[in-house]
C-alpha positions in Angstrom: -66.0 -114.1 -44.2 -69.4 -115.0 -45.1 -72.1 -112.4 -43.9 -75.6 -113.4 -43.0 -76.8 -111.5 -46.2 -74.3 -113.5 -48.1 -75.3 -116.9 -46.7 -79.7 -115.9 -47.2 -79.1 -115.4 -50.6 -76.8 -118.7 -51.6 -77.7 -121.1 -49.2 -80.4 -123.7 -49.4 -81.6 -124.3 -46.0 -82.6 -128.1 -44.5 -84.8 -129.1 -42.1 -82.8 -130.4 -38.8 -85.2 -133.2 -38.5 -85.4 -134.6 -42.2 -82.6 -132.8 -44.3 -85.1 -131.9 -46.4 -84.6 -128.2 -48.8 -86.7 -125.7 -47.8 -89.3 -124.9 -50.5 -87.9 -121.0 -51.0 -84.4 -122.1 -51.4 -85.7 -125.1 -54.4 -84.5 -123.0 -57.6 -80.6 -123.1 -55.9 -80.9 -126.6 -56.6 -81.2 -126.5 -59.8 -77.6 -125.1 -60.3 -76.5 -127.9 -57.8 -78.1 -130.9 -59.6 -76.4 -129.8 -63.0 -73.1 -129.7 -61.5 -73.7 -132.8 -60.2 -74.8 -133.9 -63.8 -71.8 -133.2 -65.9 -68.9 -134.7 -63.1 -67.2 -137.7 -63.9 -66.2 -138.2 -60.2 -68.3 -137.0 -56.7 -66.2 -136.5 -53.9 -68.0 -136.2 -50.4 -65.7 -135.4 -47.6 -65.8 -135.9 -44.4 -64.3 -133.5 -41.8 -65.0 -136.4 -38.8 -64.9 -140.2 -39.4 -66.7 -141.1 -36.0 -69.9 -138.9 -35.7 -73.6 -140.1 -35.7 -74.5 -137.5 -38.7 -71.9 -138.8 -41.1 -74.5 -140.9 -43.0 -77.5 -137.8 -43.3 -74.2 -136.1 -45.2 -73.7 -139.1 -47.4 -77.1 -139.6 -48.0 -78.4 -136.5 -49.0 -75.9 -136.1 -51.6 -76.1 -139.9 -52.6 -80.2 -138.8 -53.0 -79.4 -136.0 -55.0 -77.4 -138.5 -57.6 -79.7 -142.1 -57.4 -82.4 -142.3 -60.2 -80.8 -139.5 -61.8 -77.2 -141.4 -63.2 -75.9 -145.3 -62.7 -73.7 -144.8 -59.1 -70.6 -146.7 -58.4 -69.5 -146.3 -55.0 -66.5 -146.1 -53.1 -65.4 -146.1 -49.5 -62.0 -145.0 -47.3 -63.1 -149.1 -46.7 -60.5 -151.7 -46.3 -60.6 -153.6 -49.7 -61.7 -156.9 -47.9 -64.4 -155.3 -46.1 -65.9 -153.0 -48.9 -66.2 -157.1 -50.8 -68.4 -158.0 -47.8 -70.5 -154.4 -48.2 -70.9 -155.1 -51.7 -72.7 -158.7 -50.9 -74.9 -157.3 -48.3 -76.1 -154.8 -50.4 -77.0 -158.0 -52.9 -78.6 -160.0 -50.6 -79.2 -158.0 -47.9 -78.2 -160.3 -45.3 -75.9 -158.6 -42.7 -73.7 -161.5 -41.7 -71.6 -160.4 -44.3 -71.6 -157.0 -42.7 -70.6 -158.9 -39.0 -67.5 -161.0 -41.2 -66.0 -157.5 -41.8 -62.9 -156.8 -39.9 -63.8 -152.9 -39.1 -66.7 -154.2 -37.8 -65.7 -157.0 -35.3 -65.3 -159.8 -37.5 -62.6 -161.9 -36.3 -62.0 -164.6 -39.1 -59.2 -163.2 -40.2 -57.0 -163.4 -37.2 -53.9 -165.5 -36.4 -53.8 -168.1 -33.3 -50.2 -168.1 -34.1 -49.0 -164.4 -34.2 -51.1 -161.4 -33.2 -51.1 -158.2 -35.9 -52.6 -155.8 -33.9 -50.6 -152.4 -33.6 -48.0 -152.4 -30.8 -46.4 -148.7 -31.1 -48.6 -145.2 -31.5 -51.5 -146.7 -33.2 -52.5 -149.2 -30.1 -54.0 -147.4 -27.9 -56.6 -146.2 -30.3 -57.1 -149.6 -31.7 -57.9 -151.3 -27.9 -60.4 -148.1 -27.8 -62.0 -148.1 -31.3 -65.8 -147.8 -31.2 -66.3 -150.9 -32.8 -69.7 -151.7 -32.1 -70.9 -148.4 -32.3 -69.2 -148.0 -35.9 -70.5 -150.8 -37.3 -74.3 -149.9 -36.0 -74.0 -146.3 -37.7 -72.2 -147.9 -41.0 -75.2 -150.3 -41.4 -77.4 -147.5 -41.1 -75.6 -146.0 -43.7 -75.8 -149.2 -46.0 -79.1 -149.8 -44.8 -80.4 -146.0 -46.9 -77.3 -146.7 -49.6 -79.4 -150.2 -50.5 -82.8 -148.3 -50.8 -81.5 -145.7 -53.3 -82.6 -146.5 -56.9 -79.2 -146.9 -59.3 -76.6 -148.3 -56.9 -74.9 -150.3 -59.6 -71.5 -151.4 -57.6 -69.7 -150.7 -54.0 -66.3 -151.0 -53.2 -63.8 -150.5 -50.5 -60.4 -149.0 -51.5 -58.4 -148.7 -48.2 -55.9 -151.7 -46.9 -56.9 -154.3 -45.0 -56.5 -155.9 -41.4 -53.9 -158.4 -42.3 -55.4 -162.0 -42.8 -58.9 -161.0 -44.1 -58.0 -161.2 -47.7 -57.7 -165.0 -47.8 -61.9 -165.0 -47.8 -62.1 -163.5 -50.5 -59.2 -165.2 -52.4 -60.8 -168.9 -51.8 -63.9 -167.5 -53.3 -62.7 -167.6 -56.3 -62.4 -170.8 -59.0 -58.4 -171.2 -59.8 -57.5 -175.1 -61.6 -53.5 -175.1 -60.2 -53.7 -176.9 -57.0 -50.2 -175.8 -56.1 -51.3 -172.2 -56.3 -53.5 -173.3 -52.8 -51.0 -174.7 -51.8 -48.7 -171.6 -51.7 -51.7 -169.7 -50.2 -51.6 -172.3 -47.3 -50.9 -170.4 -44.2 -47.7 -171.4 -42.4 -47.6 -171.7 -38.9 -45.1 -169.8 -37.0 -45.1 -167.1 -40.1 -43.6 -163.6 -40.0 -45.6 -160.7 -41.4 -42.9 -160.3 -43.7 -42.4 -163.9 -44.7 -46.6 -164.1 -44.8 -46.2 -161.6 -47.5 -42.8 -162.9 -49.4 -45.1 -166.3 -49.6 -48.4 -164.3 -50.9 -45.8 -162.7 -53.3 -44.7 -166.1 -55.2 -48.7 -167.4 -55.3 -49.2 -163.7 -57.4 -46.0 -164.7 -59.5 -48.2 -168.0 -60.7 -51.1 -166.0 -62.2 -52.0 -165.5 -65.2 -52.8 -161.8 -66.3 -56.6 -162.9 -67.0 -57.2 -163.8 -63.7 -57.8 -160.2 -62.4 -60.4 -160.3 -60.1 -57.8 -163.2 -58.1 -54.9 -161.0 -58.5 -56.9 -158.0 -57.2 -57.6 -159.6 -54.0 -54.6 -161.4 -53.7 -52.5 -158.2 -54.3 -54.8 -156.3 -51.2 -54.0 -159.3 -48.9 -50.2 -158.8 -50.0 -50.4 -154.8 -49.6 -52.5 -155.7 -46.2 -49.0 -157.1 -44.9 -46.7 -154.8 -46.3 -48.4 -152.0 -44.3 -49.0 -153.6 -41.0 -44.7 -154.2 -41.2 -44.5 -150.6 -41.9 -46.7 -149.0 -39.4 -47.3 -151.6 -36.0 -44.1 -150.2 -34.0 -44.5 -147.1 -35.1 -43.8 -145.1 -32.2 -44.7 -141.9 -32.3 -46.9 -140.1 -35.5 -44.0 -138.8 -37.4 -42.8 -142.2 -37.7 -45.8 -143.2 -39.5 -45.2 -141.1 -42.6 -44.1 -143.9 -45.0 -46.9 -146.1 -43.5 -49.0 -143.1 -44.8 -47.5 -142.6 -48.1 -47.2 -146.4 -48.4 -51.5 -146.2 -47.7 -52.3 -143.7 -50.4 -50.6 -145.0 -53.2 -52.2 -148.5 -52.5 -55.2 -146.3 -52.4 -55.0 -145.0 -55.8 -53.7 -148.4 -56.9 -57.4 -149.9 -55.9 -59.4 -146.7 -57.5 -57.4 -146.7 -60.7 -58.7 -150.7 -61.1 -61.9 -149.9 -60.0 -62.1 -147.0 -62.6 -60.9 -149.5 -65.4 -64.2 -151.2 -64.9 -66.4 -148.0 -64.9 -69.2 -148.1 -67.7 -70.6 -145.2 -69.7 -72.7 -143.0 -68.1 -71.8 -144.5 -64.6 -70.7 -142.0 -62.1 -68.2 -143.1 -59.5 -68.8 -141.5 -55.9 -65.9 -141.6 -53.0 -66.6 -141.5 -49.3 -63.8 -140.4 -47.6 -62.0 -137.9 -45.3 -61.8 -134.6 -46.8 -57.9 -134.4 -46.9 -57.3 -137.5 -48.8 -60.3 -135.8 -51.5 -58.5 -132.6 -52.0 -58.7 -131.4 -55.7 -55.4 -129.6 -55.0 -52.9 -130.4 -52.3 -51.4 -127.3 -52.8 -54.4 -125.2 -51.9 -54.1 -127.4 -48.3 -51.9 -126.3 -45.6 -52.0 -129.7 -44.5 -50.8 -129.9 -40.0 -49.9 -133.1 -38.4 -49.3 -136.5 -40.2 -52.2 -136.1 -42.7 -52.9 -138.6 -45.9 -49.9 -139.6 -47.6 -48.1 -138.7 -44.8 -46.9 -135.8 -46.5 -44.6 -137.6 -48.3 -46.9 -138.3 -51.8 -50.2 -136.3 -53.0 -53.5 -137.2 -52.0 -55.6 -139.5 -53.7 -58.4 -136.6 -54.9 -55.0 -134.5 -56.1 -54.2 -137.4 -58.3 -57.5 -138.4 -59.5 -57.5 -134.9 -60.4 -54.4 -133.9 -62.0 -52.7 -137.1 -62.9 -55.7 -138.9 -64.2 -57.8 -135.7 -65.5 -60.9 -136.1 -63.7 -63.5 -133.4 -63.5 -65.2 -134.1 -60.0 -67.8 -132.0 -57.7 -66.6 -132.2 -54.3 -69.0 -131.2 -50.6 -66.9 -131.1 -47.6 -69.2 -131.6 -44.7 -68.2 -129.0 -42.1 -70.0 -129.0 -38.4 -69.9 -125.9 -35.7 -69.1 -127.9 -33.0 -70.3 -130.6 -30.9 -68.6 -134.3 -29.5 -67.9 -137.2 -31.8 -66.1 -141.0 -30.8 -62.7 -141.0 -32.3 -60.6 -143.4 -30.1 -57.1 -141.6 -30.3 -56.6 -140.8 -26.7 -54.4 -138.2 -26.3 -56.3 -136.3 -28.5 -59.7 -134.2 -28.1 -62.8 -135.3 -29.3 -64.9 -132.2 -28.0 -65.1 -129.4 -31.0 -63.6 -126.3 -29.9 -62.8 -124.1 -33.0 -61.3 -120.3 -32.8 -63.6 -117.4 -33.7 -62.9 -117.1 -37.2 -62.5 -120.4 -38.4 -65.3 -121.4 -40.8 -66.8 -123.5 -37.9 -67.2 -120.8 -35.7 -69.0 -118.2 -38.6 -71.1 -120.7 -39.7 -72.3 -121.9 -36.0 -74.2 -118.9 -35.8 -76.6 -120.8 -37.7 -79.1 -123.4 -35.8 -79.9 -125.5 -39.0 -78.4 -127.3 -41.6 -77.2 -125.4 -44.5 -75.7 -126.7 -48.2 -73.6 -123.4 -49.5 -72.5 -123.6 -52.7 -68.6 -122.2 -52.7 -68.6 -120.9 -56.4 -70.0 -117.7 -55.7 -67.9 -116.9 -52.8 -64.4 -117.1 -54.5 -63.8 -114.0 -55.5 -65.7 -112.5 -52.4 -66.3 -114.2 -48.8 -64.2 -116.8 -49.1 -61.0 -115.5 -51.2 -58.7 -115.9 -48.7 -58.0 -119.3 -47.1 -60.5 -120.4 -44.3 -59.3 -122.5 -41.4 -61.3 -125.3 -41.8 -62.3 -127.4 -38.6 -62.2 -131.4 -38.1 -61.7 -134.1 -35.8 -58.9 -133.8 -33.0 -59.5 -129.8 -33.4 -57.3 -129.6 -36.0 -58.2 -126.2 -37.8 -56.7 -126.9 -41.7 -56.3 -123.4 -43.6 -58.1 -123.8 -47.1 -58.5 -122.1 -50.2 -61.7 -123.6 -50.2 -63.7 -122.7 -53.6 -60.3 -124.6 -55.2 -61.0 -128.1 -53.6 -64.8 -127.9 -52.5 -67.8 -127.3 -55.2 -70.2 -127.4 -51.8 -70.4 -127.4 -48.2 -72.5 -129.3 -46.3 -72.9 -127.2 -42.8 -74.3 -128.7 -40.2 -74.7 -127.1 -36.6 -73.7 -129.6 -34.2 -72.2 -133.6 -34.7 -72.9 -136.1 -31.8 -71.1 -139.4 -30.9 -72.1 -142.3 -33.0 -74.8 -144.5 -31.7 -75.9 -148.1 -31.5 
């Protein structure tokens, strides 16, 4: 358990207002910055997708890093829509931000066939916060494009089914049967959508990669919505969930192909799918990879040989705007949990985890996120940091 004692001596206290380190607590930093120097991979984890406070996490670590080493960045984004990210933060025009799928844009969609979920997942679809998301994710992009360094940003989750063929006609390709096969047919199964996609990737030629990329998400786009649209209850939805990972890993190993010396890549995601260890993770409910293949951090990690710093960003309680429905979105975490030791505390705290491994924290810690799920974690093993704040809010416009 971590003591007050223990937490006035480690932690480095932020301002609620600005995030800013207290002027006592400035030498702690030091340790943190060169851990941050000699990773080859950042990991910042989210607990909670849908709170307002999700960016001040991001950001503060993303500050830390910008000036100090080239950043490459990476978000639990659908592939598609981390593209139309990446030319916002070019141009800063944010009409590519309103194309996105995730954030309303509709260009994608079908007159012919509609790909929304129909099973366990379509309830929380019809009540996504979709305005509201996209307003706090600008924000977000908004700080990301005023940090010095940002050399690339990408998206590595799958996409809404259709919103790949933007990207493909962007780019130059001289065999006009290969449109052709592209071509959308009317009347079109997912499946036979897909099978179609498949035989326009057979025509490429290995040196088109950036094509083959995109056309290979718009593919993978398809191959998930057959797996997981009638879903009908969570369990069902494992081998969507393993099926989602490893096209996860798929789009970061390509991504890390094209990493240049000295640039650091840095994911956004959920916590879970960022784990350095799955086995330090006593994972409840139908969590990433559906239980069924490792996490993405486990195989960055140990597959791959990565050396990253990871911050978990852990709140004490509060309301956020996840749009399951038959699950909670008020914070209600037991006494003992990690949530409920730390919300003693009425400001924002960064504790470093190294120090508590052998002491406060060398037992697991039930570890609090959205839905109320309270995850026990050995958590020195998968987090370097944790970034403690006292309260989340819904996500505003």
């Amino acid at each position: 358990m971590l003591t007050r004692g223990w937490i006035d001596k480690h932690a480095v206290r932020l301002d609620p207002v600005t995030y800013e380190p207290a002027a006592a607590d400035a030498a702690r930093l030091t340790a943190l910055d060169s851990a941050l120097g000699e990773a080859t991979v950042v990991f910042l984890g989210e607990t909670n997708h849908f709170v307002h406070e999700k960016a001040e996490f991001r950001l503060w670590w993303l500050g830390r890093l910008a000036g100090r080493r080239p950043l490459v960045v990476g978000e639990e984004l659908s592939w598609s829509d981390g593209h139309d990210v990446a030319r916002y933060l070019q141009t800063g025009d944010e009409a590519h931000l309103d194309r996105a799928a995730t954030f309303g844009g509709t260009s994608h969609r079908r007159a012919d066939r509609d790909d929304r979920p129909a099973g366990v997942f379509k309830a929380s679809h019809d009540a996504f916060p979709t305005a509201l998301f996209r307003a706090e994710q600008a924000r977000f992009y908004r700080g990301l494009r005023a940090l010095p360094g940002i050399r690339r940003f990408f998206g590595f989750d799958i996409d809404a089914p259709g919103t790949g063929y933007h990207d493909i006609r962007g780019h130059a390709h001289h065999d006009r049967s290969f449109w052709g096969r592209i071509a959308r047919v009317p009347g079109e199964s997912v499946a036979g959508e897909a099978e179609r996609l498949e035989r326009a990737l057979a025509m490429l030629p290995a040196g088109d990669s950036a094509l083959r990329a995109d056309l290979a998400a718009a593919i993978t786009s398809l191959r998930y919505a057959g797996l997981v649209s009638d879903a009908a209850d969570y369990e069902a939805v494992r081998p969507a969930m393993a099926y989602r990972e490893e096209a996860m890993k798929r789009h970061l190993e390509r991504e890390l192909r094209h990493l240049a010396d000295g640039e650091v890549l840095v994911l956004l995601a959920h916590a879970a799918h960022l784990a350095k260890d799955d086995a330090g993770i006593q994972s409840q409910g139908v969590g990433p990879g559906g239980g069924l293949v490792p996490s993405l951090g486990h195989h960055l990690v140990h597959d791959l040989g990565l050396r990253p710093y990871s911050a978990w960003m852990v709140y004490g309680g509060g309301t956020d705007s996840q749009p399951l429905p038959d699950l909670p979105n008020h914070a209600a975490y037991p006494a003992g949990s990690l949530n409920s030791q730390l919300g003693l505390y009425d400001q924002p705290l960064v504790i470093p985890t190294a120090p508590a491994a052998h002491g406060a924290l060398a037992e697991p810690a039930g570890i609090g996120q959205m839905y109320n799920q309270v995850i026990p974690v050995n958590l020195p093993a998968q987090a370097d940091a944790i970034f403690f704040l006292p309260s989340i809010s819904p996500l505003r416009a």
